[in-house]
N, C-alpha and C positions, 0 to 999 in steps of 0.2 A: 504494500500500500504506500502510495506518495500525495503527498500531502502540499499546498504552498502555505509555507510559515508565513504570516506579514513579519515575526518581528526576525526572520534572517532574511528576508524578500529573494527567497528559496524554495523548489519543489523539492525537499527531502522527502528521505526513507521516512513512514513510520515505524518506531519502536516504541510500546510502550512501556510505562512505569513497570506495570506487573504484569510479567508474561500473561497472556491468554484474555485479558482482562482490561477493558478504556473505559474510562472517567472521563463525561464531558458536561459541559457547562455552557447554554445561550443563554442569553439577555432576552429576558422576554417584554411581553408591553408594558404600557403605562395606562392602565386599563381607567378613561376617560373619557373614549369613544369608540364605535364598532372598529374593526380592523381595515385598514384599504389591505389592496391588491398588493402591494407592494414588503409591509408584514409578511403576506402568505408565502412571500419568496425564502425567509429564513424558514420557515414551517418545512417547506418543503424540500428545501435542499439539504436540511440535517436530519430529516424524517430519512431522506435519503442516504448522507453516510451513513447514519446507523445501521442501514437496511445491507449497504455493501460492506460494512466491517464485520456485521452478523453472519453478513456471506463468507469474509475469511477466517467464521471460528472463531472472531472475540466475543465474548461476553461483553455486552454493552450496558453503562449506567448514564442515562442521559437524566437531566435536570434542566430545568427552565424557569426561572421565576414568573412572577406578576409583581410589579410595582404598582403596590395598591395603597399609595400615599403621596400627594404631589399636588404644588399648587394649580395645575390645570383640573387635576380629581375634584378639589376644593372650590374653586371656582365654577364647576359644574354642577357642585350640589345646592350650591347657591343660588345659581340660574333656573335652575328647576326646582328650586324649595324644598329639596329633600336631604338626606345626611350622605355625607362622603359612604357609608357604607355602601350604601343602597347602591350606590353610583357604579362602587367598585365590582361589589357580585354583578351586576345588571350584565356588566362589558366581562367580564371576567368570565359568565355563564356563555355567553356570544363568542367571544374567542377560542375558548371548549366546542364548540358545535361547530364551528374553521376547520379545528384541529381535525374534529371527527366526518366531518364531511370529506377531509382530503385526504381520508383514509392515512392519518397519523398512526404507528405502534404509542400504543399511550406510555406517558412519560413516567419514571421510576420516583418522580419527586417535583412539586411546582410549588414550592416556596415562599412566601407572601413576607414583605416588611414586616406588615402590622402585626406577623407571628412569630418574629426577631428582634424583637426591639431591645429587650435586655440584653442579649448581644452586639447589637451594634452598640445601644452607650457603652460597652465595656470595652468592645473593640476601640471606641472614640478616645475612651481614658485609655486605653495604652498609648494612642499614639500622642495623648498630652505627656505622658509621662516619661516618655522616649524624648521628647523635645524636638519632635517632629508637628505638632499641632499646640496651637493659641487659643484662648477665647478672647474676646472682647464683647461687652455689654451684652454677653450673653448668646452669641455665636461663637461658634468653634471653626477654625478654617486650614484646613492643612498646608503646612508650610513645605512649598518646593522645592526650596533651597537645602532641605534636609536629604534628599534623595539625588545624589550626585547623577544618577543615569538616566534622571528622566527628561523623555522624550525619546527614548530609547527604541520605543513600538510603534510609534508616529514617524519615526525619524527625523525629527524637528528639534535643532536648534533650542536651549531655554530663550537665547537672547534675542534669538529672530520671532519665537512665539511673545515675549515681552511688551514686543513692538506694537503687535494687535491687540494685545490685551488691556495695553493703556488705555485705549478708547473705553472701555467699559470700567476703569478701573475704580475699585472703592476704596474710600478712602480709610476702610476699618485694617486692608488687607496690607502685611511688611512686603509682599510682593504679588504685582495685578495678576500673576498665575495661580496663585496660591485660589483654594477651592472649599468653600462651606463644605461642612462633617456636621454640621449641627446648626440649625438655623432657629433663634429667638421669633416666637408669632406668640398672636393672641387669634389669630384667624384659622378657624378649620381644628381638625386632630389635634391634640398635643399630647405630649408626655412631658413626666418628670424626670430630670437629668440633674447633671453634678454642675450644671451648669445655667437652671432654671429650667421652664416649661417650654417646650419646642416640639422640633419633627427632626428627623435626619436629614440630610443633603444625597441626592442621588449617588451620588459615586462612593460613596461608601458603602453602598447595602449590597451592591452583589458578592462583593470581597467576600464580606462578613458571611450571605446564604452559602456560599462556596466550602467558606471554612468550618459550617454548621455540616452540610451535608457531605461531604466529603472528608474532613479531619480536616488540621492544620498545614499536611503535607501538598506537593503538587499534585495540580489533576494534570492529563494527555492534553484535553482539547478545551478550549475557550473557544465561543463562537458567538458571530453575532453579525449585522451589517457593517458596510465598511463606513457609515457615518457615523457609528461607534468607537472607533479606532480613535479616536480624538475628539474629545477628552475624556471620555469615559473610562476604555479599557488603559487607558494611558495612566489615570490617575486609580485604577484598580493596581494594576503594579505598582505604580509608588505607594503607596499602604502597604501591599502584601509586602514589599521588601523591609520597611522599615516593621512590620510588627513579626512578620515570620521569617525574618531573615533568608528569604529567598522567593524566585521567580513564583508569580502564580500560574503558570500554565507553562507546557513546553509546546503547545502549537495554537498558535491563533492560528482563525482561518475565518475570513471576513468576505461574503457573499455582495454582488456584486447590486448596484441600484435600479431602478426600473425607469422606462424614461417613456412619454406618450408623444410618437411622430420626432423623438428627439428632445423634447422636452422636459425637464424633472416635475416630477410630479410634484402639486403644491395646490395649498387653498387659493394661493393669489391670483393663480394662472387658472381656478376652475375646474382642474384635470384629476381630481380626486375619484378615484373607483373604488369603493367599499369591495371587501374580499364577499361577501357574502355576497353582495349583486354578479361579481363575475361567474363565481359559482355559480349559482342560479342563471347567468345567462349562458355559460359553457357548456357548465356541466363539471362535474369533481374529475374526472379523468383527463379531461380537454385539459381542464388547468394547470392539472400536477404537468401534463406532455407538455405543454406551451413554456410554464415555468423552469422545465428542464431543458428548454429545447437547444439554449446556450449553454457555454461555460462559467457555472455558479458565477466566476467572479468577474466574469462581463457582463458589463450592460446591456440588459434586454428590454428591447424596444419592444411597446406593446400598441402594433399597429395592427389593422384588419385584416394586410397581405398575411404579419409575419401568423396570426391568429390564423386564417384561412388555408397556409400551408399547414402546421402543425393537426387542422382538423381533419384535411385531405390524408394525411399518413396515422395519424389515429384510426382514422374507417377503412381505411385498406387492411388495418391489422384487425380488427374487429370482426371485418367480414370475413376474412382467411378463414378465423377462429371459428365463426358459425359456420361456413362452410365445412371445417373437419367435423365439425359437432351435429351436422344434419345426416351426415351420411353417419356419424354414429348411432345416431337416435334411431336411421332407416333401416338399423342393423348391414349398410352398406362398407363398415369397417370397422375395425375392430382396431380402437386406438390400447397402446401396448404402456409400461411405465418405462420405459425406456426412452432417453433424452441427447442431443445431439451434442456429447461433450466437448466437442472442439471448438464450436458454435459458441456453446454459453461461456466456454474458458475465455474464447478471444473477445466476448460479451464484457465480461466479469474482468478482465484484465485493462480495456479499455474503462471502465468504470473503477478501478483500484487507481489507474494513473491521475490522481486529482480531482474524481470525477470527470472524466472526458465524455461527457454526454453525447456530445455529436456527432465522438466515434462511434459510442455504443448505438444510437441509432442507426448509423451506416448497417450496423453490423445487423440487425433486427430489417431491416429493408429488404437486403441478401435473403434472410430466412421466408419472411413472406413470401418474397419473388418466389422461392423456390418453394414452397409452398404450394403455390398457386401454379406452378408448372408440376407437380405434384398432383395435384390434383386434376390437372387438363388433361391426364395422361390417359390412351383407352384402358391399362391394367396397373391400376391405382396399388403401388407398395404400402402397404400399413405399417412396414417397419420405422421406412425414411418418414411419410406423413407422424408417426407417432412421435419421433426422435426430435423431427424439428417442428412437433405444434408444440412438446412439452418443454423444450428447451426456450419456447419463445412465452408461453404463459414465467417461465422460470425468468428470464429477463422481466418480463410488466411487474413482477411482484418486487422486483429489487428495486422499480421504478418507484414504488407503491400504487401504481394502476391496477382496480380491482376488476375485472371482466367477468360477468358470471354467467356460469357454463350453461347454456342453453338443457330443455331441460323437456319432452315430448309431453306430452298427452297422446291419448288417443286421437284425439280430434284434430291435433298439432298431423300426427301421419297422417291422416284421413284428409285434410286439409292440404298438403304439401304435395299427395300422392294427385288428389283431384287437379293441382295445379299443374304438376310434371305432366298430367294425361292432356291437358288444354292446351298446352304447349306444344306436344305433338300433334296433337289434330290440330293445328294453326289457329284453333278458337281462340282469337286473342280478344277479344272482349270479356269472356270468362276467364282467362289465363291473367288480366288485368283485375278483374272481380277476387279473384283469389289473393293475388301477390297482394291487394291492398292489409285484406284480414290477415297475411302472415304477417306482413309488417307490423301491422297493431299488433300483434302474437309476441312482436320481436324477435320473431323466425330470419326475418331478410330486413 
């Protein structure tokens, strides 16, 4: 398995910590509103390594939190008259139903603030205590100049990131990088701290769910978008190194942004697509295929064309599949459990290299093709039809594309058989009459 590191801007080897076994870790939302399109890209692309590291035998522990505390939460309950909780299940429930519509393996742990909190203040008090973190008038703000290497995962300069920071700079902070750990309010949630009543500052609670669910030690994989990379996970390292004296992750891997006609997606621009609307206009299969249709950590343009090819080679595979599956239901073949290993290896191999998706589709193209010349043949082999329908169901599952096996009735033969016989006698008004009800059947 290889991997691209951001923080050695490298496709290494994977190894991990403990043989046989990966530790990973995304940033999940900020649950304040439904999810766009653009969310469901991390959903699906680490749905996915899990799915291809499972394939090589590791035992996989994935986690994802909810940040369910935050002045946009706050501000939303307020808008709507109800309490931040409300707010946060309402979105939190919605983004569960993303996960599970786009056929997610559900997650080993999802982690919440609001069920951390005594942890994070303590995590906050060490890093007062370390002399890496300050209060003033009852904020806490971590001090940068404590951590000689950061900017380390960004790749940025302190003194050139400085430079932008002035503009926003407060006047509470010894340096405009330096970053709230603990923020003084009277508005919204608070808690009791060593430091008065407040809320935490976002960059510190993933640390801290990390170090809760996982131990103190490194995990394999951090994940998350690449407009996390800074300052997020940037300032997740600086913590982990000053309180656990060492890296927090040995492989970031930061998935790439979503843009409409070339444009980033944005409230200002209008271009907003709720993930549950695509869904619902796709379909959960289109989306996962569309969403994988690039390399995770390129920019995928979400235009009609690129939508309209990805739907064209989704229904070429679909149909294949019902096609083996009608001639098995017709007792016309007899499919075997035998899979076309070279097929799924060069599948699976393309898909270890970083996720190379657009190899692995090539390679799933080839199996249809031949498929479908399998199938045109006058003395149809069951062996090759078996090897390469299962070897290509065995690719969609690693996709996470759920396809389900068509499935007869009697009326389903009765129905199909009437239609093969109208086809023959060129009755094509009845052979038209027919095809419609197997469609609705989801026969053709």
């Amino acid at each position: 398995m290889k991997l691209y590191n951001t923080y050695s801007l490298q496709v290494e080897e994977f190894k991990p910590i403990k043989e046989g076994e990966v530790s990973m870790y995304v940033c999940g939302p900020t649950v304040y509103n439904h999810a766009h399109v653009g969310n469901a890209r991390p959903i699906v692309v680490f749905d996915t390594l899990r799915r291809v590291l499972e394939a090589c035998g590791y035992k996989v522990t994935y986690v994802s939190n909810f940040t369910d505390v935050d002045d946009k939460i706050i501000n939303k309950a307020i808008e709507d008259g109800i309490d931040e909780n409300t707010v946060a299940e309402t979105y939190i429930d919605a983004y569960n139903n993303v996960r599970s519509q786009l056929n997610v393996i559900p997650l080993d742990a999802t982690p919440r603030v609001t069920r951390t909190m005594d942890e994070i203040i303590a995590f906050i008090a060490r890093l007062v205590e370390e002399g890496a973190a300050y209060e003033v008038n009852g904020d806490v703000y971590f001090s940068v100049d404590a951590d000689n290497k950061y900017g380390e995962l960004s790749h940025q300069r302190v003194d050139e990131l400085q430079v932008g920071a002035r503009v926003e700079e407060n006047s509470q902070k010894k340096n405009p990088l330096d970053f709230a750990l603990w923020k003084k309010t009277d508005k919204g949630i608070q808690w009791d701290s060593p430091w008065g009543r407040g809320r935490p500052g976002w960059h510190t609670e993933c640390v801290v769910m990390i170090g809760k669910q996982f131990g103190q030690g490194m995990i394999d994989i951090h994940g998350g978008g690449k407009d996390l990379k800074f300052p997020h996970h940037e300032n997740e390292v600086a913590q982990s190194e000053i309180v656990n004296h060492h890296h927090l992750a040995n492989y970031w891997i930061h998935n790439g942004m979503l843009a409409f006609d070339g444009e980033k997606m944005s409230k200002s621009l209008g271009n907003v697509r709720l993930a549950k609307d695509v869904i619902g206009q796709l379909g959960a299969n289109l989306t996962r295929y569309f969403l994988l249709s690039v390399r995770y950590r390129d920019v995928l343009n979400f235009t009609d064309d690129a939508i309209a090819a990805a739907r064209s080679e989704l229904d070429k595979i679909v149909q294949v599949l019902k096609q083996v599956e009608v001639k098995q239901q017709l007792g016309q073949l007899t499919l075997k459990e035998s899979f076309n290993v070279d097929r799924y290896n060069e599948f699976l191999q393309d898909m270890e290299d970083d996720l190379n998706t657009p190899n692995a589709y090539t390679v799933m193209r080839d199996v249809v093709k031949q498929l479908n010349q399998s199938l045109r043949s006058r003395v149809i082999d069951g062996d090759i039809v078996s090897k390469d329908y299962n070897a290509l169901r065995m690719m969609l599952d690693i996709l996470g594309i759920r396809i389900d096996k068509l499935e007869f009735s009697d009326e389903d033969k009765k129905l199909y058989q009437q239609w093969m016989d109208a086809k023959a006698a060129k009755d094509f008004a009845t052979a038209d009459s027919l095809r419609e009800q197997l469609q609705q059947r989801g026969i053709l």
